[in-house]
Structures are given as C-alpha cells and as structure tokens.
N, C-alpha and C positions, 0 to 999 in steps of 0.2 A: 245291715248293708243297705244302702241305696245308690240306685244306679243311673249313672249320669246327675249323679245332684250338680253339678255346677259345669259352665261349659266359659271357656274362656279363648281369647284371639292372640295371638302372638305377633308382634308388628312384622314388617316385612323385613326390615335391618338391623334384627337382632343379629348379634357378636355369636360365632357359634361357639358351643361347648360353654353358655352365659348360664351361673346358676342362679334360677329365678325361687325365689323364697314365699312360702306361701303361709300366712296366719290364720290358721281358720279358729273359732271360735263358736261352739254349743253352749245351747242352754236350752233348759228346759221349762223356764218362767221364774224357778227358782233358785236354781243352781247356773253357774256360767262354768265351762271347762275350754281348755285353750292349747292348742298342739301347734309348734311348726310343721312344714317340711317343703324337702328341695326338688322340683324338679330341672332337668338339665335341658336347654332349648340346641338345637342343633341348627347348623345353618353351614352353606354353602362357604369355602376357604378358595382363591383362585389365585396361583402361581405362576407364574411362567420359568420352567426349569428347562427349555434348553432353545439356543436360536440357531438357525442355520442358516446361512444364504450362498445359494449358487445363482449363475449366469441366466442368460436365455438360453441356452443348450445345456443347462443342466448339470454343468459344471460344479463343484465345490470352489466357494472361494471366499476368502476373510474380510473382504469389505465391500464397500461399493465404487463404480468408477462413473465421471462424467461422459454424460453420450453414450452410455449403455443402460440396457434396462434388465433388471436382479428381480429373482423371488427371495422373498425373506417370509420365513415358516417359524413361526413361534409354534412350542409346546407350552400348551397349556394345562394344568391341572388341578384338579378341586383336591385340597387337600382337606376339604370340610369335614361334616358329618352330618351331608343331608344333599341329596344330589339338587342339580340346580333344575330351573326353569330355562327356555331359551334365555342364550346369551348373545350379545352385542358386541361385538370386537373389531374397535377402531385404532387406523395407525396415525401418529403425525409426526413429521418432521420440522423441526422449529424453522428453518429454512427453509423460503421461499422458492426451491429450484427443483422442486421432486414433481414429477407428473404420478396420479397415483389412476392404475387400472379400475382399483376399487379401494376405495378407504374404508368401507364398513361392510364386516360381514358377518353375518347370523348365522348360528347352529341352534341344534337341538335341547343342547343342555350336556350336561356334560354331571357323569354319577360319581356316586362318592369314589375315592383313589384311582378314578379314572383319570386317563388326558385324551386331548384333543389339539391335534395342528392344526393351526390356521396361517393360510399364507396370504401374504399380500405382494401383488406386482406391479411397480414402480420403476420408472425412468429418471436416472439424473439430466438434468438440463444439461446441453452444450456450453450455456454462458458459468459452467458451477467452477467456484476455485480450486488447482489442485492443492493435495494435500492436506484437507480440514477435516476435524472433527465435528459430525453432525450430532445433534440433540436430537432425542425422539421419544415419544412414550406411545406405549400400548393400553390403551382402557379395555377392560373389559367390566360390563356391563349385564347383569341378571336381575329381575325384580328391584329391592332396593339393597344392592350389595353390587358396588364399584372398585376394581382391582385397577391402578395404574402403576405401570412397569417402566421405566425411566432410565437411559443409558444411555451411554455413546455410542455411537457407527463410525469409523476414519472412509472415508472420500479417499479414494486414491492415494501417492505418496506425495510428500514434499521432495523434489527433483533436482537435483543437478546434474546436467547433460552436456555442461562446457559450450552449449551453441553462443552463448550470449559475448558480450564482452566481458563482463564484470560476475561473477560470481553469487550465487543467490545471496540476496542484500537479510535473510530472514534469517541467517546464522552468521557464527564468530569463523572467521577464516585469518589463518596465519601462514604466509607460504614463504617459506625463508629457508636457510641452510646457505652454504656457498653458492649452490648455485639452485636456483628455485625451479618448481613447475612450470611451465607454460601452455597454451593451449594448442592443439597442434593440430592440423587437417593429415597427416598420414595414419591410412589403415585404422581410422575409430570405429569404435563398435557399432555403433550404429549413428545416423545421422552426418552431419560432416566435419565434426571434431570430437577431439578427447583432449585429455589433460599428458602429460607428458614430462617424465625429467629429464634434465639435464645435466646429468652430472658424466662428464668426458672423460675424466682421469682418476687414478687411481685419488684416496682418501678423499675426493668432493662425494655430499651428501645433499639432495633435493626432501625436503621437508615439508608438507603438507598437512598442518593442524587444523583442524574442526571443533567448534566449541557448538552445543546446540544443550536443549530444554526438553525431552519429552513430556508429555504429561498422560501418554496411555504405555500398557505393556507392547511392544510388537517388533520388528524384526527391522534391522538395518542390511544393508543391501548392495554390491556394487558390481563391475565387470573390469578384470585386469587382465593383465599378460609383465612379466618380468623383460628383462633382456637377453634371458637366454645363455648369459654368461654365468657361468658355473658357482664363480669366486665371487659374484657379487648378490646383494642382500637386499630383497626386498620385504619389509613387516608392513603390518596394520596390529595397532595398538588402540584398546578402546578401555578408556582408565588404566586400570592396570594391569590386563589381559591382552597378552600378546600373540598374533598371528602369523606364521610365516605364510609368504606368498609365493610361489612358484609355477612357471609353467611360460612359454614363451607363444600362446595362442590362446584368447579372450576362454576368461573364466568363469563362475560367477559364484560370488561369494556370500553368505549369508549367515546373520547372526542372530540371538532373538536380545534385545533390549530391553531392562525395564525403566520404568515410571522415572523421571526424574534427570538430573543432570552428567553432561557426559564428556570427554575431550577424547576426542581420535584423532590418529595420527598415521600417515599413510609415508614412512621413511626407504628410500631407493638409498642404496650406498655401493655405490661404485668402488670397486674390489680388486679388480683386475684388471691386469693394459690392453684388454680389447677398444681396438677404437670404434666398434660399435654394439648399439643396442642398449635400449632403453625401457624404464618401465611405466607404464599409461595405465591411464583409469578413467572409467566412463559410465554415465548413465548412474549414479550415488541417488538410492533409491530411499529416506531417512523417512522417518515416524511422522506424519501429520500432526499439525497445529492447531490450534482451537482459536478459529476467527470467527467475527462475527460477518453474519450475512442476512442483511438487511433489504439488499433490494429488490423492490417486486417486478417482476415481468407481469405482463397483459395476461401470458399464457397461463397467470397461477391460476387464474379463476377456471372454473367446469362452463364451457363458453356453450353444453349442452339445453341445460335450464336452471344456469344460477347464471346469479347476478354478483353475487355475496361470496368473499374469503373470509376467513377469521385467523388469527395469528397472534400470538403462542397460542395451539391449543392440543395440553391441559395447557393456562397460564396461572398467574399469580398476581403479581402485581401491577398488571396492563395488558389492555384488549386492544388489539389493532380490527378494526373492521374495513376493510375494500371493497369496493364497490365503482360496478362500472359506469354507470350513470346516477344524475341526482334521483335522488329517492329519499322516501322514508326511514329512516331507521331507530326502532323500538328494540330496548331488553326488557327481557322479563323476569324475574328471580323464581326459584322453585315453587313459591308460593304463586306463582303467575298475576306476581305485583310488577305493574313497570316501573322501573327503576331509574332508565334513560329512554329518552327522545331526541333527535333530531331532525329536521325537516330538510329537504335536498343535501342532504347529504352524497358528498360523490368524492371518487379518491380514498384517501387514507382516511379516518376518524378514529384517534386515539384516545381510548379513556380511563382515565386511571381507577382501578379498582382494589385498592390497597384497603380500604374499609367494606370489601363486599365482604359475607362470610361465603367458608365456602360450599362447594354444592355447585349441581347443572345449572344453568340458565340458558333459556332462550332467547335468539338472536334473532330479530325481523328485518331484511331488508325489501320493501318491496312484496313479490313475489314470492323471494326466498326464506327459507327457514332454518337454521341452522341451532346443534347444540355448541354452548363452551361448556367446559369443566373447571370451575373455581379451584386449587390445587389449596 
C-alpha cells in the first residue's frame, strides 16, 4: 500500500457525475504493469423549479402590470452531487422599462437536494406597453458553474374596453349579422362605454367575431349582461366550444386559452317581441403579444453610481452599451484580453458580437464596471 502516492486538482467547471479515467502505470526497472480506473467527479446541478410572483401587498398573481411594482421569488435547486460555494443570482429583463430594487443577490451556497428562494423587486415603468410578453433570464452563478434560466413574463393584458373609436387595430374584428354591435355609453362596466347589440325584433342577430394569435398558454376574459329576456340567446363561442351567457347584471367571464390560433364569437339573437333589452360586453381582457421594446428612457441607468447599461443581458448576437456621457468604453473577454475600445463614447454603442465565443466578459465604462454573459 502507499499512501497519498499521487495528489491531483480537479478544475472548477467540471460537468458533475463526469467519469474521469485514470492509467496508472508500474514498473519495477524491469517489468512494466498497467491498470485503469474510474473515478466519478461530482459537482454542483442549479435548476430553477418553481416561480411565483405576487404584488406589493403580498398578493398572488400571474404576471406583471405597468406602474406597479411585483416580487418575483425563483426556487432554486442544486440538483448536483457536490453542494455549492456562494452563489450569484442575477435577474434581467430584455426590455428597457423594469426599474430593479436589486438585480444581484448573493447566498450562501445552496447543498446537495437542497433549494433556495431568491426574490427580486422590480417596478414596471408607467411608459410600458399593455399587453406584451417580456424576455427575461436568471443566471446563476457559483465558482465556475453558470446556470441560465430563460422564459417569458406577459405584461398585463392586451384590452379592449370600447373607449376608443375604432376597435383594437392588433386583432381580426368582424361585426356583422342584420343588425351589428355598436358602442354605447349606457350603464358600461366600467369607464364610459361598452359594446352593445342591436338587434330589436324577433329573428335579428348582432354578430361579433374576433380572430387573434396567441403565442403563450393563459386565460381570455370579459364582462357581460344579457337582455334579460327569457326567449332570447346570448353565446360566446371560441373555436368550437360553445358558452351560453346569461344574467341581465354585469358578469364576468373566464376561460384558460392555449398557445396558438383562435376565432370567438360573441352572438345575441333576439327571440322574443320584448321591445327591450339588450346584450353588452365590456372590458375583453385577451392574452398579450410579443412586441418588441426598444426604447431606452434616461431612468434605465442606476443614476446612483453607474454611468453604464448593458442590454440583452444574457445576449448573443449584439451588445447594446449606454451610457450617459462621453467616456471610455473597454471589453474585456474572460481571458481579460480587450477585445473592444472606444473613446467618448456616449449614447447607444452597439456592437456586434456574433464571432465572440461564449463566456462573461467585462464591460468598462468610465467608472463603471459591469458583467455580460455571451449566451
């Protein structure tokens, strides 16, 4: 036996559960003998299995809205087989409109089949669009093992609430029948109209079709009232799932949606020779969009002690840098080679990095110091 004959380092970003192969080889000056064998490296696994987010009060709720401010509480968990070292867990929003309490928070480390919540609190801007679908990812970060968690968020809904003239221009609208919907200022749900049919006599039908695109799972939405009269018929149809609608004081109705394309159909059919009452619809609460949102406000920057935003970060194929005055602005790649320079820089500087590989890099503007994440 000898003990401790050989002593060896295991890098930092070995793959856990990696079987490393080992050839040793004796000899005695005259004889050569020769053995494999495996041993197994273990190393830190980091998941994130569950999101939550509620309001400033504490509320549950499934997305986020503009002009309020949300915690969002990732589970996080080493599904490794080697507990971690402290961990780094940063949020971003690929949009420009998120004010963040704290973007980066540190723990302790996190053991093998353990988890760990981390929450971040963040404000949507007042100037944010309704109804989009936000990009965002989660890094986390321990020694040399980076976990990045990559989804969607929906922004509020996409709306129609009849105030306008003309009907939201971001979906298929068909309002036909004998006699159509109109918009109307008595008794709406809320604000100072709703939609409204018209149909006066017996056999007239008011017909309101909807054509729309979703492209996440979530729930469609609206607020009705019938006319009260017995004999006559109000549905909601969505493909080919039919709803009867009833009740002559505001409703509210909800359905869950999936992914993909859809045609609704919101039909009042006058049935009987009351000469009044009618059926309304208001506030059509439909699945967010996936827009793009480009523009930066002043307020993106931390006006604390940075000078410097970075955007998309993680990214991929292009680095937005901002910055509030001219300065210098240096990258550096993980080998802390620079890469790029330029001098006054101020405003936007976009730089295409489609041939970086990837890995962190440091960002210098000035004063400031920031990481990207090459994705």
């Amino acid at each position: 036996m000898k003990e401790n004959a050989f002593r060896i380092r295991v890098s930092d970003d070995v793959p856990d559960q990696t079987k490393v192969v080992f050839n040793l080889t004796m000899t005695d000056g005259t004889h050569s003998y020769t053995d494999a064998f495996v041993i197994i490296a273990n190393a830190p696994v980091f998941r994130v299995t569950n999101i939550g987010i509620t309001d400033a009060e504490g509320n549950p709720t499934d997305r986020l809205y503009k002009g309020e401010t949300s915690r969002l509480t990732f589970t996080v968990k080493n599904s490794g087989h080697s507990d971690s070292n402290e961990a780094l867990h940063t949020i971003h929003f690929a949009a420009p409109i998120v004010t963040y309490e704290q973007q980066e928070i540190e723990n302790d480390g996190i053991q093998v089949s353990d988890s760990l919540d981390v929450t971040f609190v963040l404000t949507i801007n007042d100037d944010a669009p309704f109804g989009a679908i936000l990009e965002y990812s989660l890094t986390t970060e321990s020694d040399g093992y980076t976990e990045i968690y990559q989804s969607d968020m929906p922004l509020g809904n996409c709306i129609e609430n009849f105030e306008s003239d003309i009907l939201n221009p971001d979906f298929q609208w068909s309002n036909s029948g004998s006699t159509p919907w109109v918009k109307s200022s008595e008794d709406p749900y809320e604000g100072n109209h709703c939609y409204t049919s018209t149909s006066n006599a017996p056999g007239r039908v008011s017909k309101l079709m909807l054509g729309v695109e979703t492209e996440i799972p979530d729930v469609i939405s609206f607020y009705y009232k019938d006319s009260g009269n017995d004999d006559d018929s109000f549905t909601f149809t969505i493909n080919d799932t039919q709803f009867e609608l009833s009740g002559d004081e505001w409703q509210l109705f909800e359905t869950p949606i999936a992914a993909g394309k859809h045609v609704m159909k919101w039909t009042f059919s006058r049935k009987s020779s009351a000469e009044e009452g009618n059926a309304s619809l208001d506030l059509i609460k439909l699945p967010p969009m996936r827009v793009e949102i480009t523009s930066v406000e002043e307020d993106f920057i931390d006006d604390v002690n940075e000078n410097m935003a970075i955007y998309p970060n993680p990214g991929d194929t292009e680095l937005n840098i901002l910055t509030k005055k001219a300065t210098l602005v240096q990258v550096f790649d993980f080998q802390g080679r620079m890469i790029f320079e330029k001098e006054n820089a101020d405003g936007i500087t976009t730089i295409d990095t489609t041939t970086w590989g990837s890995g962190i890099y440091l960002i210098k503007a000035g004063k400031s110091t920031k990481k990207w994440l090459k994705k």
